[in-house]
C-alpha positions in Angstrom: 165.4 70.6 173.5 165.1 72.3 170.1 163.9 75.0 171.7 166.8 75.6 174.1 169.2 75.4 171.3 167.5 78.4 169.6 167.0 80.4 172.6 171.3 79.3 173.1 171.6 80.1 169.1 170.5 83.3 168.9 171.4 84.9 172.4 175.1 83.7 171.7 174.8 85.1 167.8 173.3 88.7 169.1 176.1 88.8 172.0 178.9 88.1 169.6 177.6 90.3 167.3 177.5 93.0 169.4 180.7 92.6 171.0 182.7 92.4 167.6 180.1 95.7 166.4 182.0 97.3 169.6 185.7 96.0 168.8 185.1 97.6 165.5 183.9 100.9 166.7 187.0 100.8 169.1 189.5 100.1 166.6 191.8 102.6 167.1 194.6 101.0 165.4 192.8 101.0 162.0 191.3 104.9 162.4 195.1 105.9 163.4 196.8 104.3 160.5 193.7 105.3 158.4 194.4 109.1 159.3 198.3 108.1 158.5 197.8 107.3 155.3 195.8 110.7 154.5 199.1 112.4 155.6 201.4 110.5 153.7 199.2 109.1 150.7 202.3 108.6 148.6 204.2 106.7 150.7 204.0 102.9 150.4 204.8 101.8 154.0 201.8 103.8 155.2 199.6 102.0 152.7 201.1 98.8 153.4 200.5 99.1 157.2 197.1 100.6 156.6 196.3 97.4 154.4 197.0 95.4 157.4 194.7 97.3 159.3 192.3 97.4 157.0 192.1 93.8 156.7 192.0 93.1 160.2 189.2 95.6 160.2 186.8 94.5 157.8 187.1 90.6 159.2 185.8 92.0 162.3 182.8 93.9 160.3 182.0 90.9 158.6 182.2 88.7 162.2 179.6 90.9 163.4 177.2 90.4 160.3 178.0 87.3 160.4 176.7 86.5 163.9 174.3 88.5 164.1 172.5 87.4 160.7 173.2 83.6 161.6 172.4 83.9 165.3 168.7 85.3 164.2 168.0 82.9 161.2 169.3 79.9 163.1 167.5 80.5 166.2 164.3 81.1 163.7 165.2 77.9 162.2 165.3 76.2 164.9 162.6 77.4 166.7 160.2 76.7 163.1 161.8 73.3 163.5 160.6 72.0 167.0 157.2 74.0 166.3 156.7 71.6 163.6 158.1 68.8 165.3 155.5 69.2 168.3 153.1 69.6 165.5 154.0 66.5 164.2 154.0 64.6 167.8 150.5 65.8 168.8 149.0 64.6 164.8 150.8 61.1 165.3 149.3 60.6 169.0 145.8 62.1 167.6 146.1 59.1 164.9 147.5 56.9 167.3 143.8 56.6 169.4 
């Protein structure tokens, strides 16, 4: 069972990783207000909406670390864990005889 959890883990953590690495690649709204800001750097409603942006941006970078880093280490986890567990099992019915 622990097994299928990591194999569940990791294939969702990879898939949501990649699909928030693509969101962020396709973020036109950020690039556009990025490039509107270069044009009017002195104007604070620029910056303001460009903050917006920004922040919206760099929660989907972090998303897509995120998942991606915990996808892989929890499905390693996981996987360590029911290796050791069957490990475990066969020792315990090995002493049981």
């Amino acid at each position: 069972m622990l097994r299928v959890l990591a194999a569940v883990l990791l294939v969702v953590g990879v898939f949501t990783s990649v699909v928030a690495t693509r969101a962020v690649l396709n973020d036109e709204d950020y690039y556009r207000k990025a490039a509107a800001l270069e044009r009017h750097a002195d104007n604070v409603l620029f910056e303001a909406e460009y903050n917006m942006a920004l922040s919206r941006h760099a929660a989907t970078v972090a998303a897509a670390v995120v998942c991606g880093a915990g996808g892989i280490v929890g499905g390693a986890m996981l996987f360590a864990l029911a290796s050791i567990s069957a490990r475990i099992r066969r020792l315990e019915e090995r002493a049981a005889r």
